[in-house]
N, C-alpha and C positions, 0 to 999 in steps of 0.2 A: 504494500500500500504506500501511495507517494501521495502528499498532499491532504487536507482534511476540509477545505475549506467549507465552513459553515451556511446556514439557509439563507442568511441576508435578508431576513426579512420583518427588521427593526426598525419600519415607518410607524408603526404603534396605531397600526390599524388593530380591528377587535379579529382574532384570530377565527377563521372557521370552524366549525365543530363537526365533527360525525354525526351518521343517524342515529348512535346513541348518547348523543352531548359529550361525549368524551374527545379531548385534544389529539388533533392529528399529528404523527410522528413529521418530526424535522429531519433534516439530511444527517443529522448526527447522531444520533439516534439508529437510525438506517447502519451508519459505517459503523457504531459497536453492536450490532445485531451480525454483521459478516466477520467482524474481527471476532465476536465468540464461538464462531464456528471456523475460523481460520480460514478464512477465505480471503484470495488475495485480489485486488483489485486499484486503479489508480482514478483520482479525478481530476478534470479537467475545469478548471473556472473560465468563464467566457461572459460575454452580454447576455440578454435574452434572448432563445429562439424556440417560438410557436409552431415554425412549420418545416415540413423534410427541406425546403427550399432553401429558409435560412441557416439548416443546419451542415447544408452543404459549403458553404464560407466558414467552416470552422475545421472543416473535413479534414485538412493539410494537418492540424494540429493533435490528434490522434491518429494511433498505430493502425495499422492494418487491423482488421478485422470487420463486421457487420455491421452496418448504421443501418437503425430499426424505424419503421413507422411503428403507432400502435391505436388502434381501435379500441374504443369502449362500446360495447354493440349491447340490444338486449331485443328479446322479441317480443311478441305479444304478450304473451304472460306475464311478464317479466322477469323472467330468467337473462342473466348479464352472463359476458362473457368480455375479456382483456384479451385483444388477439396481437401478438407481436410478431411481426413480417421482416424479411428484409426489404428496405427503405425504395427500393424501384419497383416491386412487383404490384402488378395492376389484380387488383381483387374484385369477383364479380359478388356481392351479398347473396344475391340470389343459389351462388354454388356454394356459398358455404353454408346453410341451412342446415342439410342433409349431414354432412360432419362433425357439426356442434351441436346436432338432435336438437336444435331450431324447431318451435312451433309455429305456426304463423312465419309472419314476412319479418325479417333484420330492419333494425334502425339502428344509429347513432341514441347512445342513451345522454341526454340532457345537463346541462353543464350543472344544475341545481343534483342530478341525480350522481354526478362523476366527483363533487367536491362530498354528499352526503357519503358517498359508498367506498372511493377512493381517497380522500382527503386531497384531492387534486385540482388544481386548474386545467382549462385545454392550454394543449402546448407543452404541459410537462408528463404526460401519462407516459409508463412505463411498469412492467408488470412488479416493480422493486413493491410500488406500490401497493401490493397484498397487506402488506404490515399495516392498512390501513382496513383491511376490511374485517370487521369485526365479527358482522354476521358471518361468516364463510361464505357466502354467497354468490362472488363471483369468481368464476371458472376462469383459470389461466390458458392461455392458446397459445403455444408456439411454432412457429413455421421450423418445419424438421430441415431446413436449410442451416438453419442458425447451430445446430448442433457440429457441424461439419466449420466452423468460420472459428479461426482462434482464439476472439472478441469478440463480444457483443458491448455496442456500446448504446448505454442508456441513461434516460437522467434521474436522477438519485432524487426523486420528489420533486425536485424545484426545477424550472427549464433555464436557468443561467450555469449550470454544472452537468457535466457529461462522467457518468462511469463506464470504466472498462471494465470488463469482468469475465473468465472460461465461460462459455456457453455450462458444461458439467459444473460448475460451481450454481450461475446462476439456477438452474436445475435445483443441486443438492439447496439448496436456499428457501426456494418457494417449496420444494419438498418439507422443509422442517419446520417452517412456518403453516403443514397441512395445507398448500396450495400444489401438489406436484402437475406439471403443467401438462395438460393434452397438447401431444406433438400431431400437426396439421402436416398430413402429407401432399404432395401437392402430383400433378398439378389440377385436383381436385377445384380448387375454389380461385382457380388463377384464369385472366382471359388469354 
């Protein structure tokens, strides 16, 4: 682990809550939850970025490995799912249904719905973020590409910080934290 830098986020605004009033985990928090498991990983500080677009201007400043999009999707029922891709694959909702045993039609789930359930803003989602879902409730998805990539990089809660981290770590992580992730084969739900 190189670097620790914290959430930055001491504007002294009123902190978000969970759906069950309890405070959402900070980036620091997150980096001793992988140090107790010995997980090795580094982060990157940067400006803010919201979208794959701007995270491509940051690109040159981490190693090789996977830059992720990620999905908070949920269907009619509302069953949620965190789906994490590699960063250029084009997804059709419609083919992923059938995979994630999807009822009804996919949507993007609701930013009021992704800060209650994930403790997240858009722009920062990344499956690290399990440590925020209390209920257990939403189901982690990863693209079995990501398994094969020496890195995966994703943001540690907040979207001005990039971790690096093994794909098998990230793994053994939402594992212990009772989130172990459905691996999305592809090219099922790709156009």
């Amino acid at each position: 682990m190189t670097g620790r830098p914290g959430s930055g986020d001491g504007d002294g605004a009123v902190e978000p809550r969970l759906i069950d009033g309890s405070a959402r985990w900070c980036p620091e928090q997150l980096y001793e939850a992988l140090d107790a498991l010995s997980i090795e990983y580094r982060v990157l500080e940067h400006g803010p970025v919201r979208t794959v677009d701007e995270a491509r201007e940051i690109r040159g400043d981490l190693e090789n490995g996977a830059h992720v999009k990620n999905l908070f999707l949920r269907d009619r029922p509302g069953r949620m799912w965190l789906l994490t891709v590699e960063r250029d694959l084009e997804l059709d909702l419609k083919g992923l249904r059938e995979p994630l045993g999807a009822r009804g039609s996919l949507s993007f789930g609701s930013r009021r719905r992704l800060m209650e359930r994930l403790g997240l803003e858009p722009g920062a989602v990344s499956p690290l973020a399990i440590v925020n879902d209390v209920e257990g409730v939403v189901q982690v998805v990863l693209d079995e590409a990501l398994a094969r990539a020496p890195l995966v990089h994703l943001h540690p809660l907040r979207n001005h910080l990039t971790l690096s981290i093994a794909p098998r770590d990230l793994a053994r992580f939402l594992g212990a934290r009772g989130h172990g992730p459905l691996w999305l084969p592809r090219p099922s739900a790709c156009i």
